[in-house]
C-alpha positions as CSV (number, residue, x, y, z in Angstrom):
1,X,46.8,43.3,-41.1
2,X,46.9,46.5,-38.7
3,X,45.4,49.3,-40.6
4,X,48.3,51.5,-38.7
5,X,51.3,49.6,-40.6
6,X,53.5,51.8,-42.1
7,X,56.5,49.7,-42.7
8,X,57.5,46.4,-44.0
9,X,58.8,45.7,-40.5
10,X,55.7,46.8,-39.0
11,X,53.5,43.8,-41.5
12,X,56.3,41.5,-39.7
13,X,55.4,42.9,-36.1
14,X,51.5,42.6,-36.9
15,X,51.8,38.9,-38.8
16,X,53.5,37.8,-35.5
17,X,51.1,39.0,-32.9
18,X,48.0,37.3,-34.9
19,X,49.3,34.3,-35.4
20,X,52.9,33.2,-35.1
21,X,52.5,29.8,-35.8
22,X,51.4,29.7,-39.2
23,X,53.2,29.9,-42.1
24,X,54.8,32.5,-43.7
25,X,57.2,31.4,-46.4
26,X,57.9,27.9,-47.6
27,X,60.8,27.9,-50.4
28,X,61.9,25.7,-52.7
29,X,64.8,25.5,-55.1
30,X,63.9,23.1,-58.0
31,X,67.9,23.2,-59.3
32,X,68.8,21.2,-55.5
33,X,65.4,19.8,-54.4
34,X,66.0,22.1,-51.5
35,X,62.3,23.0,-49.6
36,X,62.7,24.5,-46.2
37,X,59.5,26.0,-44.2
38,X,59.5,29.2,-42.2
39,X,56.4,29.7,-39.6
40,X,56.2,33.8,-39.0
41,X,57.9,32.9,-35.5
42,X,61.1,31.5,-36.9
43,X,61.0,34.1,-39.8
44,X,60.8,37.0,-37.2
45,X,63.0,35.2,-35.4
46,X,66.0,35.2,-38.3
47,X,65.5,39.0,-38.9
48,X,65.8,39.8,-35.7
49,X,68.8,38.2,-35.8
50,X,70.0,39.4,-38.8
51,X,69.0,43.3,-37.9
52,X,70.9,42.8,-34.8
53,X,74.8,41.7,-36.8
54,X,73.5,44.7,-39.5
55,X,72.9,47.9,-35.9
56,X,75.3,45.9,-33.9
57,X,78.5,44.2,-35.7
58,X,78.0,46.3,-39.1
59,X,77.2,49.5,-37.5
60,X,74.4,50.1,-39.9
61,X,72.1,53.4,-39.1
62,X,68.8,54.7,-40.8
63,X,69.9,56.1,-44.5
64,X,72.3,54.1,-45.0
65,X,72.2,52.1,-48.9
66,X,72.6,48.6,-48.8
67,X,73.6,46.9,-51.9
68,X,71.0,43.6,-51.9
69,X,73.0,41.2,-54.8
70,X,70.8,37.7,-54.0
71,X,68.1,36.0,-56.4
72,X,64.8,35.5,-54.7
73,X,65.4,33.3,-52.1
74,X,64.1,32.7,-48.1
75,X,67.2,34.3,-47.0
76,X,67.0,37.4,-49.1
77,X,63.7,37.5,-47.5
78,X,64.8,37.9,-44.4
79,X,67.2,40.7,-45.5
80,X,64.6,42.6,-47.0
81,X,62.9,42.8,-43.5
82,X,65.8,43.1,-41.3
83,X,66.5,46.2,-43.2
84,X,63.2,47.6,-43.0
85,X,64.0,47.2,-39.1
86,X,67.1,49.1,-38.5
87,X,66.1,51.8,-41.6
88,X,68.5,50.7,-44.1
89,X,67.6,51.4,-47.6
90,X,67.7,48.2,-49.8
91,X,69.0,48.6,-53.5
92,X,68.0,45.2,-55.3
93,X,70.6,44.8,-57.6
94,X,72.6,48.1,-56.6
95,X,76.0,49.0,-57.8
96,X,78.0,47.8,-54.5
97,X,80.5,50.7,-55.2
98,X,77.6,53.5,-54.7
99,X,76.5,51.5,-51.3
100,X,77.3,51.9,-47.3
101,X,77.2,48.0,-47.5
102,X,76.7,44.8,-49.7
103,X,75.2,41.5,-49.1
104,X,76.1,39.0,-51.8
105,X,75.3,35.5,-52.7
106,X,78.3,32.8,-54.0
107,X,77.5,34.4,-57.7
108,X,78.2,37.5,-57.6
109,X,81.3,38.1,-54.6
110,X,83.8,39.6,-57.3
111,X,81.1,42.3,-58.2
112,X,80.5,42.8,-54.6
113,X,84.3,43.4,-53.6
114,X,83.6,46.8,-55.2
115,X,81.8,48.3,-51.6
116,X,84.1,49.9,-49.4
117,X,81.7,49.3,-46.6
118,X,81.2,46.2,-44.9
119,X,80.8,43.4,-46.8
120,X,78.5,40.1,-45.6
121,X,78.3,37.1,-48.2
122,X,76.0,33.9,-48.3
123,X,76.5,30.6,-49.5
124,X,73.0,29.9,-50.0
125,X,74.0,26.7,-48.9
126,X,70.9,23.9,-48.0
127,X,69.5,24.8,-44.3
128,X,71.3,27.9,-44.3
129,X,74.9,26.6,-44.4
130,X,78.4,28.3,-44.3
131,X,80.8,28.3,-47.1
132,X,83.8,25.4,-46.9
133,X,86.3,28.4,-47.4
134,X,85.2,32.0,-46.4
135,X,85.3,34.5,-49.2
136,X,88.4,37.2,-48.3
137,X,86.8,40.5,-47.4
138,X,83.7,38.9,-46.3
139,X,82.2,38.2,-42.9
140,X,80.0,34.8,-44.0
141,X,76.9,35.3,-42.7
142,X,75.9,31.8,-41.7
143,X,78.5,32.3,-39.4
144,X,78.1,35.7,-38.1
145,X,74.3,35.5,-37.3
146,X,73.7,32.0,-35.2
147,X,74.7,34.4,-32.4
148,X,73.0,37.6,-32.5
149,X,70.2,37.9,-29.9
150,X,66.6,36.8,-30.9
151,X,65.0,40.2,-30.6
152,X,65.7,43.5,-31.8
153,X,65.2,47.3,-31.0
154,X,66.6,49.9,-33.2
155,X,68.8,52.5,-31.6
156,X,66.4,55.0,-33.2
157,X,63.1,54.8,-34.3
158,X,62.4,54.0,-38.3
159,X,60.8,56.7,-40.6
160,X,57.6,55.2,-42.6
161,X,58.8,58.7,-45.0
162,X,62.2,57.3,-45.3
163,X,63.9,55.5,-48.6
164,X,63.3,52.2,-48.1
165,X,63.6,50.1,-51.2
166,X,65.1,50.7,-54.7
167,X,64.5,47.7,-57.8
168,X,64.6,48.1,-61.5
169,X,64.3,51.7,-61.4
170,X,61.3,52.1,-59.0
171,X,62.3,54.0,-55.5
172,X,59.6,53.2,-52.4
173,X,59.6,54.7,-48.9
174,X,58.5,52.5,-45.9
175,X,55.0,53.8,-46.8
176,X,54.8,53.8,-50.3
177,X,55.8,50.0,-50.4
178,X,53.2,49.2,-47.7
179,X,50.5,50.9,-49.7
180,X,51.9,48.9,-53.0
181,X,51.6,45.8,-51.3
182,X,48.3,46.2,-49.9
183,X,46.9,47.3,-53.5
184,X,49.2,44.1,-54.9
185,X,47.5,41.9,-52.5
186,X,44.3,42.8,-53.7
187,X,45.3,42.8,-57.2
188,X,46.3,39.0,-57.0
189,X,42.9,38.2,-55.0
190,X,45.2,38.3,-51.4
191,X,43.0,37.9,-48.4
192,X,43.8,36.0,-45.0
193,X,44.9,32.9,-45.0
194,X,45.8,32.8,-48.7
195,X,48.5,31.0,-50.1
196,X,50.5,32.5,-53.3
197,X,52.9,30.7,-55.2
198,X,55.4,32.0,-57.2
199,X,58.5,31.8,-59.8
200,X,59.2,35.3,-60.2
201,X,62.9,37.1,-59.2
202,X,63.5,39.0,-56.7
203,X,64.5,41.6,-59.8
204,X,61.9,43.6,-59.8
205,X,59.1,45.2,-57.6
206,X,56.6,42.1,-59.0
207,X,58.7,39.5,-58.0
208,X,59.4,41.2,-54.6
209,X,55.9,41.8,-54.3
210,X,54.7,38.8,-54.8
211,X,57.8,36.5,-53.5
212,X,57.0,38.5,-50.1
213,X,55.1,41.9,-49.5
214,X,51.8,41.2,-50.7
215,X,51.2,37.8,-48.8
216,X,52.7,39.6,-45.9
217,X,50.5,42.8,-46.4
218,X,47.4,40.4,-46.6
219,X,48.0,37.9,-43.5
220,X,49.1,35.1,-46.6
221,X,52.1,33.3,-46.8
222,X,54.1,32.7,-50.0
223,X,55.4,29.3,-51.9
224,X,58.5,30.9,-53.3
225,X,60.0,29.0,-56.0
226,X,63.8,29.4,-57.3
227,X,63.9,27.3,-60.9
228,X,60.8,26.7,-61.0
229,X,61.3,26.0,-64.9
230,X,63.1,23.1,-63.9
231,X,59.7,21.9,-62.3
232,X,57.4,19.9,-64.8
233,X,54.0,20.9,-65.3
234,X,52.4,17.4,-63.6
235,X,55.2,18.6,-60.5
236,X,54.1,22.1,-60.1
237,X,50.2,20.8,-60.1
238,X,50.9,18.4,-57.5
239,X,53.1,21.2,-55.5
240,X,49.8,23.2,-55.8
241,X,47.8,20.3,-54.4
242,X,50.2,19.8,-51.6
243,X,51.1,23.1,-50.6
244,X,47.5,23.8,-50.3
245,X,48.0,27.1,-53.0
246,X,44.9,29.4,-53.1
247,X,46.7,31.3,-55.6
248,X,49.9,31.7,-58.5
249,X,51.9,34.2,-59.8
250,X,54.4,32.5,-62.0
């Protein structure tokens, strides 16, 4: 990656000019069978979306706390970057009363009503699908971000020094997370081209790591599993074997 990278949105930037065709996060959920494949193209192209309803239709600004309340998932990925782009600060798990916004799976909507910003809920619904009934109080994102433009600019430009992430007690600017998952990458034996897969949450910086910011920060791409325990141990070899996995961090 770009030795000049400061942000998480800046990995994003770099991963799509080298090679946008590749992969970048393949995810499974072993409770549904779900599997769905992003290349870095359609990934970038669902944060730019998503960065554009969070500037534009939530009127989200750099500082503002976002309340993140979604297990580890593609689309939480895709929220984790789209705030890096407009400079919201993401708080995994936050308490939705203390935030500027909230973004909440099916789960956890009654905990969530708590925010007295705006409020954006997912159904986490197979290939990104709506909810049969809307949640009161909540725009439902599946149906919100189909329309947002395909690229994004932020109305002002992101600070690498800024607040960027909070999870499980651990609080990382733009910069500091970058530099985490560049020494992460290394840690797990990252390089270009590698391919990590992984059962760990999106609770804590590990699971973040690993379930996105150190194959980004390396040029990888992630397998990231949700119930993986559900998986047997002759299944999770033979996902290994077809997923082409270089490497695990379950």
């Amino acid at each position: 990656m770009n030795a000049s990278d400061r942000t998480p949105a800046d990995l994003l930037r770099s991963a799509l000019a080298a090679d946008p065709a590749r992969p970048l996060v393949t995810f499974y959920d072993d409770a549904t069978g779900e599997r769905v494949e992003l290349s870095v193209a359609t990934f970038a192209n669902w944060v730019a979306k998503t960065a554009n309803l969070l500037q534009g239709d939530l009127a989200a600004a750099p500082g503002d706390r976002l309340a993140l309340l979604l297990p580890a998932h593609w689309q939480s990925a895709v929220w984790l970057l789209a705030c890096s782009s407009v400079g919201v600060s993401v708080e995994v798990g936050g308490d939705p009363a203390d935030a500027d916004l909230v973004v909440s799976g099916p789960d956890t909507l009654e905990a969530a009503r708590a925010c007295s910003g705006e409020r954006v809920a997912l159904a986490l619904r197979p290939l990104g699908g709506r909810f049969p009934q809307p949640p009161a109080g909540f725009a439902d994102y599946a149906v919100e971000v189909p329309g947002q433009g395909d690229r994004f600019a932020p109305y002002a430009p992101v600070d690498p020094a800024a607040p960027a992430l909070a999870v499980g007690g651990l609080e990382l600017t733009g910069a500091q997370l970058v530099e985490r998952a560049r020494a992460d990458a290394a840690d797990l034996g990252l390089s270009h081209g590698s391919r990590l897969l992984t059962g760990r949450a999106y609770d804590s910086w590990e699971g973040l790591s690993a379930g996105l910011f150190a194959p980004l920060a390396a040029g990888g791409s992630v397998v990231l599993c949700r119930h993986l325990g559900k998986l047997s141990q002759e299944g999770l070899e033979k996902r290994i074997e077809s997923e082409r996995v270089t490497n695990t961090a379950v």
